[in-house]
C-alpha positions in Angstrom: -0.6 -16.1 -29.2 -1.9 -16.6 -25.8 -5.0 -15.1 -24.3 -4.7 -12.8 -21.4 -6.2 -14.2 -18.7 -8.9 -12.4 -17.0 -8.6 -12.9 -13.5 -5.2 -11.3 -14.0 -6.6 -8.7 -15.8 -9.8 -7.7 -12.9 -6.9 -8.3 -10.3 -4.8 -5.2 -11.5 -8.1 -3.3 -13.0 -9.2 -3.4 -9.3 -5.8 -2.5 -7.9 -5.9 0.1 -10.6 -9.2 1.9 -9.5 -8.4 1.5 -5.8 -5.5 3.6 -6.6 -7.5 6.1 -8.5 -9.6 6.5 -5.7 -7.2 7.6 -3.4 -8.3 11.0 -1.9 -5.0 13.6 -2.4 -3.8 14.6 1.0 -3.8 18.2 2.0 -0.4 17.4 3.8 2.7 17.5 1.7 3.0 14.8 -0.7 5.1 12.1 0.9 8.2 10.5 -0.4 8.8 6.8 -1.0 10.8 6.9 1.8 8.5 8.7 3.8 5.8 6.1 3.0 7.5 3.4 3.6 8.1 4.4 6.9 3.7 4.8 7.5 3.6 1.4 6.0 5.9 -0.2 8.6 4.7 1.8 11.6 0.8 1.1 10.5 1.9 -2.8 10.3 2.9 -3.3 13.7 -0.4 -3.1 14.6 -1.3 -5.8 12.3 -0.8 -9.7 12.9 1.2 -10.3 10.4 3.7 -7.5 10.4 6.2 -8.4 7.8 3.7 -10.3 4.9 2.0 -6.7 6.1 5.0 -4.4 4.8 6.0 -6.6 1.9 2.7 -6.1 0.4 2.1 -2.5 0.8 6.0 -1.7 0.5 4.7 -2.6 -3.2 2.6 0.7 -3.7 5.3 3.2 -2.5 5.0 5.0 -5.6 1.7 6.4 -4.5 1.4 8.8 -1.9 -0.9 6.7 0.5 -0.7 8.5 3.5 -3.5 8.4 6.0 -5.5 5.3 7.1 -8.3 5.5 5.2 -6.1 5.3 1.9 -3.4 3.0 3.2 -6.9 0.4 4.2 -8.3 1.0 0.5 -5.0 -0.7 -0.8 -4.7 -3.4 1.9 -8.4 -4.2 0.9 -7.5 -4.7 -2.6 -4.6 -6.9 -2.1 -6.5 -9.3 -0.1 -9.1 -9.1 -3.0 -6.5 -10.1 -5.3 -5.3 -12.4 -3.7 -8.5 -14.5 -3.2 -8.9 -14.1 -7.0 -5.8 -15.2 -7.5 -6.8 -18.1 -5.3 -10.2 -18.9 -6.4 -8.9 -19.1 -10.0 -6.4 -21.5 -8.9 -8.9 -23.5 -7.1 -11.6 -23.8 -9.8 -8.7 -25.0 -12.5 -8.3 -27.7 -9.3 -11.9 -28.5 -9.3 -11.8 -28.9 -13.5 -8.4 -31.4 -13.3 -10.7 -33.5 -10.5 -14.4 -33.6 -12.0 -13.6 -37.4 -13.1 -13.5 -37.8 -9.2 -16.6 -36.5 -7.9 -17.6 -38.5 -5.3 -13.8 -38.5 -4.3 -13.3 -36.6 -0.8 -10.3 -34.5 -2.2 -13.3 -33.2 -4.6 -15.6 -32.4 -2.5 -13.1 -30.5 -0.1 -11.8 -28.8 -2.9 -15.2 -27.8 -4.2 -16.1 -26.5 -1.1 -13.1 -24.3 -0.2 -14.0 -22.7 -4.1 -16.8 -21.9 -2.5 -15.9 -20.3 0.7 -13.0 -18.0 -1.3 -15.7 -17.2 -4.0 -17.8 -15.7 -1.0 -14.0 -13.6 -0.2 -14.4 -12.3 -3.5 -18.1 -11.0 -3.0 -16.9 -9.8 0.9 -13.7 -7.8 0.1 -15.2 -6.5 -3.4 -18.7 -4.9 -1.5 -16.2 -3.6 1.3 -14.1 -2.1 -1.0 -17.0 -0.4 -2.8 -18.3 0.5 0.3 -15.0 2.3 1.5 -15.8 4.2 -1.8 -18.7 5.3 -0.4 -16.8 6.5 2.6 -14.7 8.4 0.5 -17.7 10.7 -0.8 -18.7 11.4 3.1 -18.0 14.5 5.1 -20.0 14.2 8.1 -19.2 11.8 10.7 -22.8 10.6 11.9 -24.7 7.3 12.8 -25.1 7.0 8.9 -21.4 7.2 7.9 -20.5 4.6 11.0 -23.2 2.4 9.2 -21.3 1.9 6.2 -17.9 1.8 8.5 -19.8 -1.0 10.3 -20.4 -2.9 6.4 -17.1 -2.9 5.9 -15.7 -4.6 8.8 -18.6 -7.0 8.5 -17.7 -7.9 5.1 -14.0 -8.1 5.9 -14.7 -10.4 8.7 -16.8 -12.9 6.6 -14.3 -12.6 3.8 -11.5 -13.8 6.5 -14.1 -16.4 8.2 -14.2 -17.9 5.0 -10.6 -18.2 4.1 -9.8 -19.9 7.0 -12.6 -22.2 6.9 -10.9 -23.1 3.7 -7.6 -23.8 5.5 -9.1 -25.6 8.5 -10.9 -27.9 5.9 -7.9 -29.2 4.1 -6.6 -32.1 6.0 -3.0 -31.4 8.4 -0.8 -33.9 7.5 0.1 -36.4 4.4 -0.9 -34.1 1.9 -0.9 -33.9 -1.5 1.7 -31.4 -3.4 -1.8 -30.0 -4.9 -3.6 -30.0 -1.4 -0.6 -27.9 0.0 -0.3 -25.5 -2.1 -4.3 -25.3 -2.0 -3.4 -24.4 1.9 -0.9 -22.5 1.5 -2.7 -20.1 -1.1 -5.8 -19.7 1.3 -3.8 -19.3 4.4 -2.3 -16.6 2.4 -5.8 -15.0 1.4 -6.6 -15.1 5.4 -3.4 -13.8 6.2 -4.0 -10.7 4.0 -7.4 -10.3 5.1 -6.9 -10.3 9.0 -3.6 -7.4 8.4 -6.4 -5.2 5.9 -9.3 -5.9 9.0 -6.7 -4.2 11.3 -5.9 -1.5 9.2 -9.4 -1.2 8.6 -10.1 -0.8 12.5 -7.8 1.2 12.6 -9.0 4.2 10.4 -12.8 3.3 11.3 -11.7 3.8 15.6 -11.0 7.6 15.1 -14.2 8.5 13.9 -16.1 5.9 16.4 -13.9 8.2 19.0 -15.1 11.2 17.8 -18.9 10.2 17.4 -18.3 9.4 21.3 -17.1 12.4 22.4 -19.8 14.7 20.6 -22.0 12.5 22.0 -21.5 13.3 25.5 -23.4 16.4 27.0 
């Protein structure tokens, strides 16, 4: 009998808490039509508008209205998906270790290490947007963490698409391709949760402004 495999198993534990974590609305609990229709209006903000609603169209079930919640799950998609990813990648590194002075290696290697760092990014940010969750007041210390997050993000996208720009643009290798295409995936994700990320964090950066002024 097989073994389950773990990184399948942290992918939908972590999808699985994200979920949990979701703050009930005080509005009327949506629909699934209903929340599809906040998925595909918050993705056309988003640079990838379609990979943006085929992901989160995924989560209907749940009533994730609101941009804080609907970020929460975009966040743990992309974390997923660089799991996904990295475990892909370090199966890679194993098949090539014979070849370790090879420059497919060494590429290879390195882009396991630039989607490991997604990993830490997007899982501190989404702990972090936990943290969020537990806050009431909007002050310099709650747009402190805001700020984490959206550095994290960043970094965690950064790095995915180092990975991609690493990986050589013609006369590849079935192996390299799929390599590319499974981190330009990762960045893709990444840059739509970032938006929805700004998104929810730009309303309370408004409203810090405007208590601010005399």
């Amino acid at each position: 009998m097989a073994q389950p495999n773990p990184t399948i198993i942290f992918i939908f534990l972590s999808i699985f808490l994200c979920l949990a974590s979701i703050e009930p609305s005080s509005a009327q609990p949506q629909n699934k039509t209903q929340t599809l229709a906040y998925i595909e209006s918050s993705c056309e903000g988003t640079r990838y508008r379609d990979l943006c609603i085929s992901c989160l169209a995924r989560f209907v079930n749940f009533s994730i209205g609101g941009p804080q919640n609907l970020a929460h799950v975009a966040l743990s998609v992309s974390l997923s998906r660089a799991l996904q990813t990295r475990g892909y990648l370090s199966k890679v590194v194993k098949e090539l270790e014979e070849l370790k002075t090879d420059r497919v290696y060494l590429t290879v290697q390195d882009c396991v290490k630039q989607i490991d760092d997604s990993v830490d990014k997007l899982s501190q940010a989404i702990k972090e947007l936990r943290r969020l969750n537990k806050g009431t007041t909007i002050d310099d210390n709650f747009l402190w963490h805001i700020s984490n997050v959206e550095t994290w993000v960043s970094t965690a996208l950064t790095d995915a698409s180092y990975c991609v720009q690493s990986l050589p643009g013609h006369r590849m290798s079935k192996r390299i391709a799929t390599i590319k295409v499974k981190a330009q995936n990762v960045a893709e994700v990444t840059s739509n949760a970032l938006a929805l990320f700004h998104r929810y964090a730009s309303r309370y950066r408004a409203a810090t402004r405007a208590n601010k002024k005399p």
